[in-house]
C-alpha positions, 0 to 999 in steps of 0.5 A: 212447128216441130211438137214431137221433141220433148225437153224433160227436166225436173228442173222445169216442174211447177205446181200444178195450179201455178202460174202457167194457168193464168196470166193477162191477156194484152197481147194483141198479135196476130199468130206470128210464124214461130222462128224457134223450134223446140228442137233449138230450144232443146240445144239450147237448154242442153248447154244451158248451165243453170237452172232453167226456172232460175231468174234467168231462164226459160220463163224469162226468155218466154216473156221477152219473146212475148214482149219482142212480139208485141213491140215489133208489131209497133215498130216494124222491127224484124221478127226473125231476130227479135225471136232468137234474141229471147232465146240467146241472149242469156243462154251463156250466162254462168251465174244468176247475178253480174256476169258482164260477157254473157252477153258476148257469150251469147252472141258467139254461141248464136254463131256457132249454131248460125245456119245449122240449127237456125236460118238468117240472113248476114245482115239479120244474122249481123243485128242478132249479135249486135242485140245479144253482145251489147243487151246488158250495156244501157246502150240505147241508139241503134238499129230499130231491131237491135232497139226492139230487142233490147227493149223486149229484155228490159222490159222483165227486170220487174222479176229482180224487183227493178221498175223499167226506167224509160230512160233506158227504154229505146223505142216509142212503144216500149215507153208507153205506160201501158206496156210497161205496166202489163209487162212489169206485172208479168215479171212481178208476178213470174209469170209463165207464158203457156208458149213454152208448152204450145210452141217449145213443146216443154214439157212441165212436170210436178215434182 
């Protein structure tokens, strides 16, 4: 994983002291090989057009990652794309409330930037679209990936002060109480994962 390319935003500051410090520690993973390189995240954020400590923005995609990465352990579904779905799927929105086609914005952006600034095969590359484009709609049948992927995202609605429901929950894993418990308090609390330094080399600057 690439450390030398820096995204410096004072959008991105935070106190110091704040919530990057602490945080639960549920996460019984194993290291996962990073799909995302900074260098993606970096693209990213470039066309990113709102702030990236918004509601929607680069803590969010932090925690759904995290998230993806705990349930895809349980439900074997494929890591490559969970992980490029938290970076994609809110990347095109064009505000911080009802935006019904960001969610195919997103998906059409992650096709543009397809086998040149990330790898995947057709058929993962198929699943990312699918999860990016229908993640907003309640949809819950679908391959176990695409599931994974959606219940990864709506398992942070606890940041706009909403409970996760299990009836829009797709997965066996994402329903149990106690991931729903710890990933809530996460979105609650706004917690902000230490990944988007170690791993997305984001610089967090005070103000």
């Amino acid at each position: 994983m690439a450390k030398n390319t820096l995204y410096t935003d004072n959008r991105l500051a935070v106190s110091e002291g704040g919530p990057l410090a602490s945080g639960p520690s549920f996460l019984d993973l194993e290291r996962i090989e990073d799909m995302i390189s900074s260098e993606l995240v970096n693209t990213i954020l470039q066309r990113y057009s709102l702030s990236p400590k918004g509601t929607h923005g680069v803590s969010h995609w932090a925690r759904v990652l995290e998230n993806g990465r705990t349930l895809a352990r349980r439900t074997g579904a494929r890591i490559e794309v969970v992980e490029l779905f938290a970076v994609f799927h809110d990347a095109k929105r064009a505000n911080e409330g009802w935006d019904s086609e960001h969610g195919y914005r997103g998906a059409e952006f992650a096709a543009q930037l397809w086998g040149a600034s990330f790898k995947l095969s057709r058929r993962d590359f198929d699943m990312l679209y699918a999860a990016c484009s229908d993640h907003a709609k309640g949809i819950t049948a679908g391959d176990i990936t695409v599931q994974t992927c959606w219940d990864a995202d709506r398992l942070d609605l606890g940041r706009v002060g909403i409970m996760p429901d299990i009836q829009y929950l797709c997965t066996d894993a994402a329903k149990e109480s106690g991931i729903i418990a710890w990933a809530e308090r996460r979105s609650r609390e706004r917690f902000i994962p230490p990944l988007i330094q170690e791993e997305w080399a984001l610089r967090l600057e005070k103000k």
